[in-house]
Every structure is written in C-alpha cells, then in structure tokens.
N, CA and C atoms as an extended XYZ file, in Angstrom:
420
Properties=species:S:1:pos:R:3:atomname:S:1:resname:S:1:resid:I:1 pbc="F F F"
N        -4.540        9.775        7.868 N   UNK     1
C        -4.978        8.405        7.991 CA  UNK     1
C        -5.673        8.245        9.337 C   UNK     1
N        -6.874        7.879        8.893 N   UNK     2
C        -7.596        7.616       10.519 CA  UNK     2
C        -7.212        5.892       10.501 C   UNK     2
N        -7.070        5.229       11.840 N   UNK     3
C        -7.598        3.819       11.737 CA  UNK     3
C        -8.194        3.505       13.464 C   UNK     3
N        -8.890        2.553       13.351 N   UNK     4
C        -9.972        2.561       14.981 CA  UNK     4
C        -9.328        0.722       15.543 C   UNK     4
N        -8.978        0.966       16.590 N   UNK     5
C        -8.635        0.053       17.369 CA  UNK     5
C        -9.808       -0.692       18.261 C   UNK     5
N       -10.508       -1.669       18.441 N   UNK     6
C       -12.033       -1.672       19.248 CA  UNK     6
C       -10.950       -2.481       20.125 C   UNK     6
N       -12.262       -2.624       21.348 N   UNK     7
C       -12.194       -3.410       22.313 CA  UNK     7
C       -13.718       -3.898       22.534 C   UNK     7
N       -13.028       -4.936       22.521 N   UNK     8
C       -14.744       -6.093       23.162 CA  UNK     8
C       -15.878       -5.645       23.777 C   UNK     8
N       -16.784       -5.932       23.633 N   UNK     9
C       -18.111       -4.801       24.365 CA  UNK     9
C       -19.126       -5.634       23.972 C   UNK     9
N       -20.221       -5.348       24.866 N   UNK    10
C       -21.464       -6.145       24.501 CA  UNK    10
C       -22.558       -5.040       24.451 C   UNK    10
N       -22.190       -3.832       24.087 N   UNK    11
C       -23.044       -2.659       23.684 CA  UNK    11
C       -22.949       -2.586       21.787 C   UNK    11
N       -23.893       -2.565       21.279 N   UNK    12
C       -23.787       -2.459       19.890 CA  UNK    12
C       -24.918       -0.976       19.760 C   UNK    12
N       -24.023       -0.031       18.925 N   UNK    13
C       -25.100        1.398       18.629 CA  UNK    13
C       -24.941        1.209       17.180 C   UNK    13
N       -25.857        0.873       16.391 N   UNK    14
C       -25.805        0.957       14.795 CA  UNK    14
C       -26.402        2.294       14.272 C   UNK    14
N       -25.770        3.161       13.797 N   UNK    15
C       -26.358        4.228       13.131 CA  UNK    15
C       -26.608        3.825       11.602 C   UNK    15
N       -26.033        3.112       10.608 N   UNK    16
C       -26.832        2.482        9.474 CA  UNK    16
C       -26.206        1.174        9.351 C   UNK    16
N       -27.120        0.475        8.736 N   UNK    17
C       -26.590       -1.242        8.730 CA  UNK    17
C       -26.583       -1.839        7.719 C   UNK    17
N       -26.122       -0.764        6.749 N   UNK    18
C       -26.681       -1.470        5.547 CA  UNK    18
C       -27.360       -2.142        4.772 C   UNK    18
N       -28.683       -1.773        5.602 N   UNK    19
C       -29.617       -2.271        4.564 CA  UNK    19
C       -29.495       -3.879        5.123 C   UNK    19
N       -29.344       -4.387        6.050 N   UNK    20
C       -29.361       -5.480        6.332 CA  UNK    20
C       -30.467       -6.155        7.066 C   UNK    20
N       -30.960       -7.785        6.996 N   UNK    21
C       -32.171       -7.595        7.994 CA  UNK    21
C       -31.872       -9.133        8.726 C   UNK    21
N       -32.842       -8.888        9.423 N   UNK    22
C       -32.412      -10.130       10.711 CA  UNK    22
C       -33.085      -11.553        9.941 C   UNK    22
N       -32.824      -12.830       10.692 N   UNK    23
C       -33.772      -13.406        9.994 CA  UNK    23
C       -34.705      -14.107        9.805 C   UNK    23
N       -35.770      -13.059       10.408 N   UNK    24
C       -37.317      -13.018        9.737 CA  UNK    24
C       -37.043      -12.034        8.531 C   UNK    24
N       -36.281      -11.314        7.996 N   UNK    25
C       -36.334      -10.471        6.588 CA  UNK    25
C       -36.225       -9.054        7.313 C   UNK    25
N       -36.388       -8.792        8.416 N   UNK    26
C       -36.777       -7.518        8.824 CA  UNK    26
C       -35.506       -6.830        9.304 C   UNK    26
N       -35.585       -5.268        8.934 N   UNK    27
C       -34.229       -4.576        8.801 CA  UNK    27
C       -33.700       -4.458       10.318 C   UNK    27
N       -32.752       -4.463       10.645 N   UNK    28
C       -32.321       -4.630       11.956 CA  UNK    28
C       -32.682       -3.394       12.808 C   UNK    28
N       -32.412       -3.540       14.001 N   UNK    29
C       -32.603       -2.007       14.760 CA  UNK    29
C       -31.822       -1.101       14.522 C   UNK    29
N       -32.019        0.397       14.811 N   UNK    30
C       -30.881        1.316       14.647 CA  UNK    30
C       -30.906        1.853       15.664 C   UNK    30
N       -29.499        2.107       16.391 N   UNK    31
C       -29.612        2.945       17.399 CA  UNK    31
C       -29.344        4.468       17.415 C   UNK    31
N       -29.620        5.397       16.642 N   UNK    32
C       -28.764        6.404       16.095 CA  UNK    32
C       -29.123        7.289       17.414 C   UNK    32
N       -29.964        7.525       18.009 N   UNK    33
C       -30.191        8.360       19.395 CA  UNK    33
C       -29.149        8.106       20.270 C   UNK    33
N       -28.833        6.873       20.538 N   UNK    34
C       -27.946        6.138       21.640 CA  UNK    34
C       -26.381        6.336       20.946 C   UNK    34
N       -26.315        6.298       19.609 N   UNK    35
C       -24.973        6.686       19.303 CA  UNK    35
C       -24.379        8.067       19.123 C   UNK    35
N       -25.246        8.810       18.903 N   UNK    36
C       -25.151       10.189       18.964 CA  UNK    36
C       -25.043       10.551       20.405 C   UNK    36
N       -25.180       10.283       21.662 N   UNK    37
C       -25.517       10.496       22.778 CA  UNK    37
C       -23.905       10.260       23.003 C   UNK    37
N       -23.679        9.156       22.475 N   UNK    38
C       -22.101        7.996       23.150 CA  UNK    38
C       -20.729        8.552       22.638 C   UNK    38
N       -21.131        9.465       21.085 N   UNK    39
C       -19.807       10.312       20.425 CA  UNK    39
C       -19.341       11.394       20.764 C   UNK    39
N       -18.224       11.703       21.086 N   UNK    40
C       -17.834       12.580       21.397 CA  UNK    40
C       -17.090       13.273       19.893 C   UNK    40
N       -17.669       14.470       19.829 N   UNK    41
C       -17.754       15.039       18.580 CA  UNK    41
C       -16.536       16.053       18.770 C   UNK    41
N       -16.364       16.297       19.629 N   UNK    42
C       -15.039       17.737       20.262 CA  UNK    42
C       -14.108       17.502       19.309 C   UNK    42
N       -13.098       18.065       19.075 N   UNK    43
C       -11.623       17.761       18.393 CA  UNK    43
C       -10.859       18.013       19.514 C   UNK    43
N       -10.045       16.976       19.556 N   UNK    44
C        -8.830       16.685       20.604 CA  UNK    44
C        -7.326       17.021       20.182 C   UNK    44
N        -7.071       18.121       20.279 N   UNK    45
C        -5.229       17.851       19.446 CA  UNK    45
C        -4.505       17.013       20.011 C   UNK    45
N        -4.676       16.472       21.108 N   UNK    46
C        -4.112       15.412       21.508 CA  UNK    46
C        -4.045       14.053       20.808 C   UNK    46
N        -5.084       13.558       20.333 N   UNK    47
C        -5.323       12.511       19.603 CA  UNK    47
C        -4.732       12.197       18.409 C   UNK    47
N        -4.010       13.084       17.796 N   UNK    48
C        -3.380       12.760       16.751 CA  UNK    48
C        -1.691       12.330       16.734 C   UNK    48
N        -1.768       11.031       16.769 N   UNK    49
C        -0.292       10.396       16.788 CA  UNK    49
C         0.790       11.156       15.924 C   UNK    49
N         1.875       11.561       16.832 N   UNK    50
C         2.856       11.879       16.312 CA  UNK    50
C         4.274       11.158       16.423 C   UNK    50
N         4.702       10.935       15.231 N   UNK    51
C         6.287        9.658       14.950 CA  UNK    51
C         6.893        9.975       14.333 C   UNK    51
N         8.076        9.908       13.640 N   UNK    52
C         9.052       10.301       13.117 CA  UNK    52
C         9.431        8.937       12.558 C   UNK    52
N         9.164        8.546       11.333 N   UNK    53
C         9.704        7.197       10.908 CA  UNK    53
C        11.191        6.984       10.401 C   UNK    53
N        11.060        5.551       10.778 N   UNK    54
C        12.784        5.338       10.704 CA  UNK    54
C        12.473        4.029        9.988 C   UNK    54
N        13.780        4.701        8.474 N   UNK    55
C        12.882        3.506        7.407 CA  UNK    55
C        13.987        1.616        8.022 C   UNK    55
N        12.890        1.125        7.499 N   UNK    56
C        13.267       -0.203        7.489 CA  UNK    56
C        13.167       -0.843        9.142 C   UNK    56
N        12.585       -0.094       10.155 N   UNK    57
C        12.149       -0.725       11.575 CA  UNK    57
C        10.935        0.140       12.232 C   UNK    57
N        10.541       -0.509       13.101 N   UNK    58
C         9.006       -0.435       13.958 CA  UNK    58
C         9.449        0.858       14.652 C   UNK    58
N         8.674        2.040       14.271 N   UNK    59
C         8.233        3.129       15.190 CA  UNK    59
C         7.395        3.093       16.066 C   UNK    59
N         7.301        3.460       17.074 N   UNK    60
C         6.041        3.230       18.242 CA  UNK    60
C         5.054        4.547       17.742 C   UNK    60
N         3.733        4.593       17.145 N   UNK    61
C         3.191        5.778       16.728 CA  UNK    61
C         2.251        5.989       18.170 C   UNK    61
N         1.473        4.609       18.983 N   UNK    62
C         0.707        4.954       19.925 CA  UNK    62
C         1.073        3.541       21.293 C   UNK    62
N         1.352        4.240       22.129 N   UNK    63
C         1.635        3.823       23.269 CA  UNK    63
C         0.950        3.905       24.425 C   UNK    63
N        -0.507        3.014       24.458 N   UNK    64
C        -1.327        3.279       25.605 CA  UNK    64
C        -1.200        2.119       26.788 C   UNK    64
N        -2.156        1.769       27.205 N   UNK    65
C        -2.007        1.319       28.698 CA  UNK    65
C        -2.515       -0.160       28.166 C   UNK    65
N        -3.283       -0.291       27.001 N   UNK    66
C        -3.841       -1.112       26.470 CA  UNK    66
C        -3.680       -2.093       25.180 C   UNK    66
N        -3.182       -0.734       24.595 N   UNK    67
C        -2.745       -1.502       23.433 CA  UNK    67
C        -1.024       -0.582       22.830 C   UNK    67
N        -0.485       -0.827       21.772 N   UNK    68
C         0.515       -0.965       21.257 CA  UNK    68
C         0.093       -0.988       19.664 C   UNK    68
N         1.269        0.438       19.116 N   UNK    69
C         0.346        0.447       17.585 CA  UNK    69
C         2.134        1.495       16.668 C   UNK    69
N         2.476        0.325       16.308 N   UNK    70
C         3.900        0.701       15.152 CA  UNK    70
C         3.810        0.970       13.979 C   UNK    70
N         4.432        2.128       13.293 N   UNK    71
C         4.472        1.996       12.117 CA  UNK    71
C         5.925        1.609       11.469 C   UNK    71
N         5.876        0.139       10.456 N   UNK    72
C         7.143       -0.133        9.538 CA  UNK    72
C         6.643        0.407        8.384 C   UNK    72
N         7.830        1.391        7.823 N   UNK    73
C         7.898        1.938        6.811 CA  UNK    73
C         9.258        1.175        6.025 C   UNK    73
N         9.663        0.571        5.105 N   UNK    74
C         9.879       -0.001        5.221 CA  UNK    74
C        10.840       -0.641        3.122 C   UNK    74
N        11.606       -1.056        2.440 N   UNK    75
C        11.995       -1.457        1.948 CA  UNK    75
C        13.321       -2.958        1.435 C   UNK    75
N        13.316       -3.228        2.593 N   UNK    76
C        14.267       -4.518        2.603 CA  UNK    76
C        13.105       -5.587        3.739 C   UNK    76
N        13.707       -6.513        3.577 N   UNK    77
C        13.092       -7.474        4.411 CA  UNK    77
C        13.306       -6.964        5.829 C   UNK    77
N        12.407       -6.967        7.023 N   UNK    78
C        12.305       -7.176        8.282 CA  UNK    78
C        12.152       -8.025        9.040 C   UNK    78
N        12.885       -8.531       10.104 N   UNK    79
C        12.545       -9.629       10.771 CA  UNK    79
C        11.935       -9.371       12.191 C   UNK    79
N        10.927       -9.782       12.362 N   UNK    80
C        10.264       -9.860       13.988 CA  UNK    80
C        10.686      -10.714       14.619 C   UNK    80
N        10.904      -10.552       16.303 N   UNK    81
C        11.066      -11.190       17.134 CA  UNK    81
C         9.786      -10.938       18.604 C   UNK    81
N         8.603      -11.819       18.067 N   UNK    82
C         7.680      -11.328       19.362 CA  UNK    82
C         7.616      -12.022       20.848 C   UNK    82
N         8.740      -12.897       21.211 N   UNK    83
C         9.406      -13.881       22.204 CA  UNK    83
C         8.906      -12.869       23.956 C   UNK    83
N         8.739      -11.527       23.738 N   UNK    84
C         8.911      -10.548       24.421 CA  UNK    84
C         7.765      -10.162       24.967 C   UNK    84
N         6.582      -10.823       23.938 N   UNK    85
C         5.274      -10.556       23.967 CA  UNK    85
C         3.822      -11.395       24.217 C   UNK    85
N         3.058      -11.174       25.211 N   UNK    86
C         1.936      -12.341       25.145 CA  UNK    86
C         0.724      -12.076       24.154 C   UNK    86
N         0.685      -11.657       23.127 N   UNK    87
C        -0.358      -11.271       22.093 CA  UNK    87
C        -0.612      -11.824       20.826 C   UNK    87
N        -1.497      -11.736       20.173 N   UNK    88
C        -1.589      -11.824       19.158 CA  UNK    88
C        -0.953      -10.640       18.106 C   UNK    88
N        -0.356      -10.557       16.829 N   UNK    89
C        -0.375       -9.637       16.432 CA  UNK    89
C        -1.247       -8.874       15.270 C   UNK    89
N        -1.583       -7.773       14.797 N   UNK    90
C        -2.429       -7.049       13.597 CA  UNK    90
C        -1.201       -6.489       12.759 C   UNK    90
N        -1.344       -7.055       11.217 N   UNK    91
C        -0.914       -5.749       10.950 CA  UNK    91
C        -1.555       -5.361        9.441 C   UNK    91
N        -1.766       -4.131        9.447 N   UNK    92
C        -2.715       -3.426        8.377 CA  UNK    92
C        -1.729       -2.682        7.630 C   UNK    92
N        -2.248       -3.053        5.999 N   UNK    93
C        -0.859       -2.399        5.186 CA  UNK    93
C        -1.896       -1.371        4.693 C   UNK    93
N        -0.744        0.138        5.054 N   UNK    94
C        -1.648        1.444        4.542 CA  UNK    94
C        -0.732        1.703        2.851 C   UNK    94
N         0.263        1.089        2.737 N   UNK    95
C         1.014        1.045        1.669 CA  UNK    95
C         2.020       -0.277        0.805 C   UNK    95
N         1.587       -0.190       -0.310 N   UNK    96
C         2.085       -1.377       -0.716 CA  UNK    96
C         1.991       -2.884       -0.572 C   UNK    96
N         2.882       -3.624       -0.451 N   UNK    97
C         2.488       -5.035       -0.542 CA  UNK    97
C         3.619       -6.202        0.056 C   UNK    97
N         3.166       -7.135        0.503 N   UNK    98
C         4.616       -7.778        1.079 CA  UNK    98
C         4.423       -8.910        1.741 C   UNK    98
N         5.657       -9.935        1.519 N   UNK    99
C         4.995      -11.093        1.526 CA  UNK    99
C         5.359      -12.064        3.871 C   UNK    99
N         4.628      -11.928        4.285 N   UNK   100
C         5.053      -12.440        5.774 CA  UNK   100
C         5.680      -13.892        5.975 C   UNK   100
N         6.443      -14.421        5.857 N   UNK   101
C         6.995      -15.355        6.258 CA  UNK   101
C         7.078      -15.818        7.734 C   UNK   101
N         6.993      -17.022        7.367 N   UNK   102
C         7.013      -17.917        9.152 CA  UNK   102
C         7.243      -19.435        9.362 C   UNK   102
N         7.509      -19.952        9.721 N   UNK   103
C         7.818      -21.886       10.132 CA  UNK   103
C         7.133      -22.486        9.214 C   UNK   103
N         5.632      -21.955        9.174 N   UNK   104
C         4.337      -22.698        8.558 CA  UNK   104
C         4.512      -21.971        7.381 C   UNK   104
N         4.945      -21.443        6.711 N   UNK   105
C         4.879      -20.692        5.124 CA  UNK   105
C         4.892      -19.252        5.310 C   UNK   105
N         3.774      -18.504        4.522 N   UNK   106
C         3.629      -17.452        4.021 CA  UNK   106
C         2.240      -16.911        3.792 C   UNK   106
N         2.106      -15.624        4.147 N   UNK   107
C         0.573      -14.995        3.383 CA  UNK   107
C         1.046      -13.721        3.222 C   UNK   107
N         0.749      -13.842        2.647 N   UNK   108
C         0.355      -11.974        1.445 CA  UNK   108
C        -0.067      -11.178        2.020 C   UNK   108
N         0.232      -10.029        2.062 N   UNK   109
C        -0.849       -8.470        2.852 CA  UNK   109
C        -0.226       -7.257        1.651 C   UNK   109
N        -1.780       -6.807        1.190 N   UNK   110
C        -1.110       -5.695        0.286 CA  UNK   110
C        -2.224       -4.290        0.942 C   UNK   110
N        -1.825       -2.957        0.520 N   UNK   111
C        -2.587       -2.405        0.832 CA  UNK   111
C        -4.755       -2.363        0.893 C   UNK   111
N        -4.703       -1.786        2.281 N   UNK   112
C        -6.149       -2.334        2.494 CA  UNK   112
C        -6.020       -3.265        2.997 C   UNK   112
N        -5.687       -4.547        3.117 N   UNK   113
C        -5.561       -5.306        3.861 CA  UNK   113
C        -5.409       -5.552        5.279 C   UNK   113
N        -6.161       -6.621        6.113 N   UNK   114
C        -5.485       -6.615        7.522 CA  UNK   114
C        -4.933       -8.276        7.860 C   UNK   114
N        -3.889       -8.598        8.280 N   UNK   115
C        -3.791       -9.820        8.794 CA  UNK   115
C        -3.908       -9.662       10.524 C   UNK   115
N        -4.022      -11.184       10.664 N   UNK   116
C        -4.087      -11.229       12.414 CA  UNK   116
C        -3.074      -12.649       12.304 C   UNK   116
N        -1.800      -12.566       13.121 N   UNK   117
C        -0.538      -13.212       13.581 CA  UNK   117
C        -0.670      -13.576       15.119 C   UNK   117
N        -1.231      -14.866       15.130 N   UNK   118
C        -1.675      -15.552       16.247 CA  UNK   118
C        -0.501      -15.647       17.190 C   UNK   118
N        -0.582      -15.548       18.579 N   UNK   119
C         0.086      -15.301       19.674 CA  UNK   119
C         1.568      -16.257       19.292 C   UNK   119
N         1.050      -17.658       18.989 N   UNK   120
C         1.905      -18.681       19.083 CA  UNK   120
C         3.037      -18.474       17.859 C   UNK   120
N         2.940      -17.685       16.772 N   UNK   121
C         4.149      -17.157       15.994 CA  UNK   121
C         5.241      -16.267       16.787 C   UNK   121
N         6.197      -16.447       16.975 N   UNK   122
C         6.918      -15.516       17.565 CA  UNK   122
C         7.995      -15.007       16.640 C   UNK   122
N         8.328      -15.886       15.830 N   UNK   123
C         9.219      -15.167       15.057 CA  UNK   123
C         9.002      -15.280       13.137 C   UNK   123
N         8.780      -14.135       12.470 N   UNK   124
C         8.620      -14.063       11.279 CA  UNK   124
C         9.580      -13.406       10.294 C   UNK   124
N         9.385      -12.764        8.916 N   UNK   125
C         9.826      -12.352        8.419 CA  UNK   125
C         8.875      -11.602        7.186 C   UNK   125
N         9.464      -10.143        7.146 N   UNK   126
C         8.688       -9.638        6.181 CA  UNK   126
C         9.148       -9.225        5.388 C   UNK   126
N         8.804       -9.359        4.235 N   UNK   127
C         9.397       -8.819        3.119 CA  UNK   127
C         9.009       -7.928        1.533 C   UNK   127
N         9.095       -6.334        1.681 N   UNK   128
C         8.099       -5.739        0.905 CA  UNK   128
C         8.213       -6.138       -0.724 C   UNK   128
N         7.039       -6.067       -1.261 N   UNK   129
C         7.691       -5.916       -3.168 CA  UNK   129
C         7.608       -4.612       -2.793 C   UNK   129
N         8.237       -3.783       -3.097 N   UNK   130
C         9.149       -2.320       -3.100 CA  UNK   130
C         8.373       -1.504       -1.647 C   UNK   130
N         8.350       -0.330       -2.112 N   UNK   131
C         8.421        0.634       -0.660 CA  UNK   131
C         6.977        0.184        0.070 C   UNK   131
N         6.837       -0.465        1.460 N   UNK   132
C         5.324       -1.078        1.906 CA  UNK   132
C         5.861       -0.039        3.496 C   UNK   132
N         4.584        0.266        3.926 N   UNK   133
C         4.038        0.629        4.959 CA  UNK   133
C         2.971       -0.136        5.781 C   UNK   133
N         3.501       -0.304        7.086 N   UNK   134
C         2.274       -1.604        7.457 CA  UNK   134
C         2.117       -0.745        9.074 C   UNK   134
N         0.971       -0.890        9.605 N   UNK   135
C         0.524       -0.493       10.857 CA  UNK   135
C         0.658       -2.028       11.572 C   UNK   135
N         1.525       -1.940       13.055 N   UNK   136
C         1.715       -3.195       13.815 CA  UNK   136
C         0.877       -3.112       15.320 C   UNK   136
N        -0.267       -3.609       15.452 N   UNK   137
C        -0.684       -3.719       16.581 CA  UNK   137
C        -0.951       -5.176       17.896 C   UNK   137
N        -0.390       -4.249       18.802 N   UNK   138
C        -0.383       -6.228       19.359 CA  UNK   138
C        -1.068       -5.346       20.928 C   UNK   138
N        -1.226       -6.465       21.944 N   UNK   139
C        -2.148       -6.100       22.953 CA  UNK   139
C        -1.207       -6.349       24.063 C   UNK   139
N        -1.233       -4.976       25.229 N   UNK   140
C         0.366       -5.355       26.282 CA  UNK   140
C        -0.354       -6.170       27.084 C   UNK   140
C-alpha cells in the first residue's frame, strides 16, 4: 500500500492533467522537465513503514517531526480521545467500512474513502460493519 501525505506549497509540477484546460479552453501547462528534475527516483529501504498491528487500537505506522500516521485494524467499536491534540484529523479506510460517530451525528467511511475530522471534535466513536482498516493522520 502506497499512500502520500502533502504539505502546502505554492510550487505545482503537472506531469499529465488530464486532459484538462484553463478557461479560455486551452490545455493547461505541463511541467514534466521540472518534475522529473524534483523526483527522486532511488529506492530507499528506509521508507517503508514498519508496524506490527494490534487488533482493535491505533498503531503508530509513521512518526515524523511533522506529521503522525496510525493504523486501526480493527473489529469492535473504537473510541477516540483527541483532547491531547491541536489538529485536525484524516482518516482513509484501506479496508472495509464503518460508521464515525460524534455529538453532531455520524458519517460513513468505507474503503477508498477519505474523511477529514475537524480540530474542534475531540471525542468520537467508531464503529466497523465487520473487519475495517482505517489509516489515522493528524498534524503534531
């Protein structure tokens, strides 16, 4: 499973754009020189997160200086407590389906999916329809 974490930038390198155009009709710029220049193509064995999941609570899979990235693997309801934290939270289901509970109701996340859990929620509840896997990212 690859997944890409961004950070804010006011550099944009488009290598294809789908066919998209600005609007006067005309296809946007591409930067494919400037993005090829900017990738680092090497393979890193470092880069590949390693965790040991522990079903039914938050594994830490990546622990940087910047961001914060858990995997719940997961079959009974879970409850969050983010009281601890000044962020917003992400979380992307790589498996299954499950419903998030909170003060204000509920929304749905099934696989493929991403939600974003605004700073001011601190405490929720999740709860899978059967075995769900969700990626948890929040910002330290």
């Amino acid at each position: 499973m690859i997944y890409e974490v961004q950070q804010t930038s006011d550099i944009t390198y488009r290598i294809y754009d789908w066919d998209r155009v600005d609007d006067q009709g005309n296809p946007r710029e591409l930067h494919t020189d400037l993005a090829l220049d900017a990738i680092d193509f090497r393979y890193h064995k470092d880069h590949q997160a390693r965790y040991k999941v522990v079903e039914n609570s938050t594994v830490t899979a990546v622990d940087s200086p910047y961001f914060n990235t858990g995997v719940i693997s997961f079959d009974r309801l879970v409850e969050k407590d983010f009281n601890l934290i000044d962020s917003f939270v992400i979380y992307m289901c790589v498996e299954g389906s499950a419903a998030i509970t909170y003060s204000g109701g509920m929304e749905m996340i099934k696989k493929g999916e991403t939600i974003l859990i605004p700073a001011e929620l601190k405490n929720l509840g999740i709860i899978p329809d059967g075995h769900t896997t969700l990626l948890e990212v929040y910002i330290k």
